[in-house]
N, C-alpha and C positions, 0 to 999 in steps of 0.2 A: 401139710403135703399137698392137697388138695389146694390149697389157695397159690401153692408156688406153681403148682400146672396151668393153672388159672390164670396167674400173671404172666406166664412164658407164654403161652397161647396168646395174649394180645398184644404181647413185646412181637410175636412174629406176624400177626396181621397187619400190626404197624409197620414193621419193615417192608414186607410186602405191598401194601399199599404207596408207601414212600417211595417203593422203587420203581414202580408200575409209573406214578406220577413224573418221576426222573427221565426212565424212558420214552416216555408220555412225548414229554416239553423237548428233552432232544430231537426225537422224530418232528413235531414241530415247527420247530429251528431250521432240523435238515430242510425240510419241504419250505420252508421260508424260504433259504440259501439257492434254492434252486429255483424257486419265480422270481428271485432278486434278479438272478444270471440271464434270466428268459426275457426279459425286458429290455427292448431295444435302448439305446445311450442315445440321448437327445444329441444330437450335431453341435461341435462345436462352433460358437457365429464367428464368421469371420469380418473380419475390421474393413469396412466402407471405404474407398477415396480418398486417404488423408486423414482417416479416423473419424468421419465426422458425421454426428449423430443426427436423428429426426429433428429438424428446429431450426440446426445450424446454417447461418445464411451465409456470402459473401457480396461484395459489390465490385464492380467491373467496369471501368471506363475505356470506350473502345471505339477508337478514333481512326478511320479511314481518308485518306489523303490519296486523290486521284489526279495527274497531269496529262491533258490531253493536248497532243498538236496536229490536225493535218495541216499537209504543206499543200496550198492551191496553187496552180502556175501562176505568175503575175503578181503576186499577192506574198507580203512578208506575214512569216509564221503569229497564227495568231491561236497563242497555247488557252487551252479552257483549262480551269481550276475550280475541282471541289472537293470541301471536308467534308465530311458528316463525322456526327458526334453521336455516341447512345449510352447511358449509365443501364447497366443490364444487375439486377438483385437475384444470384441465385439459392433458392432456398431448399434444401432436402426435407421431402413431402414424407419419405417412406422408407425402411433398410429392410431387404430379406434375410434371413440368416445364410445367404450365399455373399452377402456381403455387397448384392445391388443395389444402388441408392436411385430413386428416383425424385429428379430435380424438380423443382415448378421457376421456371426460369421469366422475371416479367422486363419488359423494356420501361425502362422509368422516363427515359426521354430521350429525346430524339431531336435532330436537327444535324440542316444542311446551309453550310455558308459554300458563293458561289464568285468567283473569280473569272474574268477573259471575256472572249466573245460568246457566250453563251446561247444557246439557242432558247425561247422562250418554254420549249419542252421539258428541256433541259433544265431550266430552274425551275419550273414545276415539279420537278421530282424531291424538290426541299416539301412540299407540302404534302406528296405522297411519304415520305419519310419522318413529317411529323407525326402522320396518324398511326405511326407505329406506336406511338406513347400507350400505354395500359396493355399493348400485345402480350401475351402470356403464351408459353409454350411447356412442352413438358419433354425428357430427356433421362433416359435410364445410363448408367453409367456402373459399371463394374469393378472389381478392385482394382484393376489394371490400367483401369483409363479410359477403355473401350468404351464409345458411347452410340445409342442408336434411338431413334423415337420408339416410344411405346406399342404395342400391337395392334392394329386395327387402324383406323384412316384419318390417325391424329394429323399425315400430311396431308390430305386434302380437306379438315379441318382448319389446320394451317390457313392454308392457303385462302380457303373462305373469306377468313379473318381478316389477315392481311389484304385483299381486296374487297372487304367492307359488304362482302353480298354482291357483287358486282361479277355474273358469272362472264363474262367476257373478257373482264380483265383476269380472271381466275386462271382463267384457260393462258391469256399472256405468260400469268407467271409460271403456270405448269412446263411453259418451256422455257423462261428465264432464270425460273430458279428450281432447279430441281434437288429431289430430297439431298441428295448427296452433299447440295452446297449448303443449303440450312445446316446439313449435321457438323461441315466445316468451319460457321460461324461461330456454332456455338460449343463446341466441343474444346475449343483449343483452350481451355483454362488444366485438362487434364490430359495434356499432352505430357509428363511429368506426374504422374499418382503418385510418387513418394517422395520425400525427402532427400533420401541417400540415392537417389536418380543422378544428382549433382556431385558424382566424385571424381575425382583423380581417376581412378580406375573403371569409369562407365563406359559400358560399351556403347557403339550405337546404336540408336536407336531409329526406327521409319515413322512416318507418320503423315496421309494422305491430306493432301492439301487443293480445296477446289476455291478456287475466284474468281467474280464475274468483274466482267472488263468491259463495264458501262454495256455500248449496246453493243459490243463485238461480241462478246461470246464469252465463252468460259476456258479457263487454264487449269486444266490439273495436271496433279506433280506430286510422285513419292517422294516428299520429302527427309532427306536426312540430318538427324545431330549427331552433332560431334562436340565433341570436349576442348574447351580452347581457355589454357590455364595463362591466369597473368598474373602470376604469382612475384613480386618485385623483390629486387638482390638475391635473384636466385634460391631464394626461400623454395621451399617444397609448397606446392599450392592446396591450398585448401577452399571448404567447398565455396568460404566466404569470397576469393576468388576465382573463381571459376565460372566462365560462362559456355552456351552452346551455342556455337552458329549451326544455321542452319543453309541449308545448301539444297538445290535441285535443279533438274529441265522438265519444265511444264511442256504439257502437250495442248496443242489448239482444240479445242471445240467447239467451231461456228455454232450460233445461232439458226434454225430455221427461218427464213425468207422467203417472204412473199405479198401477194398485194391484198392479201386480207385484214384486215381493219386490226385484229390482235396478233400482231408480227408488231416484233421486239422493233423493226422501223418503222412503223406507222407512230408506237408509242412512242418513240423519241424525237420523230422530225426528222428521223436524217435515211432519204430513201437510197440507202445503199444496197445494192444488187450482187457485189462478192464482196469476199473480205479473206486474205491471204495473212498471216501472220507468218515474217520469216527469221524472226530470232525470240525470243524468250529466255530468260532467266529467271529464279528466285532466291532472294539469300536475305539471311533474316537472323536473328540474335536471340536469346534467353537469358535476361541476368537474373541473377541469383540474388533473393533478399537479404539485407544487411543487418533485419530483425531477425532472429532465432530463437525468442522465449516461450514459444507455443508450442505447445505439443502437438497440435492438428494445426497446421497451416497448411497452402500452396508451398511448392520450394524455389519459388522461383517471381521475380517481382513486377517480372512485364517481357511481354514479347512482342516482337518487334518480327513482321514479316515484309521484307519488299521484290517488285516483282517491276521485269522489263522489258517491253515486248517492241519490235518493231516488223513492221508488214506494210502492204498497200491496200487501196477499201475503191471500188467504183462506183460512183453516184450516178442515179437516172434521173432526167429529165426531169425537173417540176413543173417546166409548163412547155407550153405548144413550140412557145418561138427559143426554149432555149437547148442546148447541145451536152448532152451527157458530157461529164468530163470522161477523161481514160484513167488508167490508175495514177489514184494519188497518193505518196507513203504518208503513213503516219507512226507516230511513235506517244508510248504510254509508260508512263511511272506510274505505280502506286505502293501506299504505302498501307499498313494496315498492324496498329499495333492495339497492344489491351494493359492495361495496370491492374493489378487486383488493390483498391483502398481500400479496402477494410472487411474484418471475418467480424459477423456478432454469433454469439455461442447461441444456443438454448437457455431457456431461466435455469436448467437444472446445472450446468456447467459452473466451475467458478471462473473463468475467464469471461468476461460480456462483450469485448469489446478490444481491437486491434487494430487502430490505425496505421500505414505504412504510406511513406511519403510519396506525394504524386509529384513526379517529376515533370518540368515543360515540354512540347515536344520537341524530337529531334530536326535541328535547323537543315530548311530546306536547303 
């Protein structure tokens, strides 16, 4: 009797103990359950410009085509002609988890071929254009496309560079070329951040547009696309046909002038004292590439922008015995397009390597 009391008593210590442990580990648990809950959710990242990771590079050949004519009295039209050429490597340095990429964007090369009556200034600028070779710049860009330079005084960094330590010529370019047009050089590859940009049913879209018109001054222009399907036999169009023109009215904006030694006419030789611009246009194309096997590419295989300006320009005096002319018109084409040939991935990617065909340019 005694030993059965004995065993009940530690049959109920035991359950006791058991259950204490039970409630124990649920209590535990709960208190687990509720610092799980208490902890903020890492953000989910959002996807880069076309998906494209820390590593991934592209290459850009981007070919500028300039016609220039003034008409002198007496004198049959004697148009100046120049290309410049620059293969630009862009490479993504850095991704936020906002999904900002920041590019390290270098000029692999550079050059200027030069055509007409050129003035000796004038084709010195092929030599100022080489030493852009090794230029590097840097360019934050959003998932959207949006691009801007980086915070702090990367443009007058810039600029340093591009005029070689040369604070007078610094100061030229601070009025030649200002931040605005740098960010329109180089931005236009993500004028289009997706794919599916290119539909049948896109809306459109704006997209600000600044260029410099030799030593006249600058044109900008909200530019707009639009959807222009060539879809043949009537077929419904798809994206593989599909291109975007683009369209705009640029606005003038002269140059400052004057007879200080870093004025935009001292640097080119040509001592022009007004400059009137009285018509302007822009119209310009997007085609769509004919390759599609990549999951992160551009969507689109070259752009093509051109721009038409006609005004009058008055020249002063170069020397004692000669006679300012009065106004002379002149009239300007250029042309300004970009190819993307070729994405290389990162090592970590299985894709390495994307050629897409460079076409010749379009005939004058």
């Amino acid at each position: 009797m005694c030993l059965s009391r004995v065993v009940l008593s530690i049959m109920v210590l035991m359950l006791t103990s058991l259950q204490i442990r039970v409630h124990g580990f649920q209590d535990v648990k709960a208190a687990a359950e509720v610092t799980d809950e208490s902890v903020p959710q890492a953000p989910v990242p959002t996807p880069p410009v076309w998906k494209l990771q820390a590593g991934d590079s592209f290459l850009v050949l981007s070919r500028l085509y300039r016609r220039t004519v003034i008409n002198f009295p007496d004198q049959p039209p004697a148009p100046l002609e120049t290309e410049d050429w620059q293969q630009l490597r862009y490479t993504v340095d850095t991704v936020s988890p906002a999904g900002d990429a920041t590019f390290s964007i270098e000029v692999q090369d550079a050059s200027r071929q030069s055509r007409g009556q050129a003035s000796r200034a004038w084709k010195a600028g092929a030599a100022d254009l080489q030493k852009l070779t090794g230029f590097r710049l840097w360019l934050q860009v959003d998932p959207e496309g949006r691009a801007a330079l980086p915070p702090g005084d990367s443009y007058q960094t810039s600029l340093q560079k591009l005029a070689g330590g040369d604070d007078e010529y610094a100061e030229f370019l601070r009025v030649a070329c200002p931040e605005e047009l740098l960010l329109s050089w180089f931005e236009r590859p993500f004028w289009l951040p997706r794919r599916d940009m290119i539909q049948p049913q896109m809306q459109e879209r704006t997209v600000g547009v600044v260029e410099n018109i030799g030593p006249f001054g600058l044109l900008r222009c909200d530019a707009v696309l639009r959807i222009q399907a060539a879809a043949p036999n009537g077929e419904q169009p798809t994206p593989a046909t599909i291109s975007l023109q683009i369209t705009g009215k640029p606005r003038f904006l002269p140059l400052p002038l004057g007879d200080a030694a870093t004025t935009p006419a001292a640097k080119v030789n040509l001592p022009v004292t007004d400059i009137r611009v009285t018509e302007a246009s822009l119209t310009g194309l997007i085609k769509p590439t004919s390759i599609r096997s990549a999951t992160a590419r551009p969507p689109f295989e070259s752009i093509l922008t051109e721009i038409s300006a006609k005004g009058t320009l008055k020249l002063a005096a170069t020397s004692a015995s000669a006679v300012a002319a009065s106004e002379l018109p002149f009239e300007l084409q250029q042309q300004r397009e970009i190819r993307i040939t070729s994405i290389i991935f990162a090592e970590n990617r299985t894709e390495r390597l994307l050629r897409l065909p460079v076409l010749p340019p379009e005939p004058q």
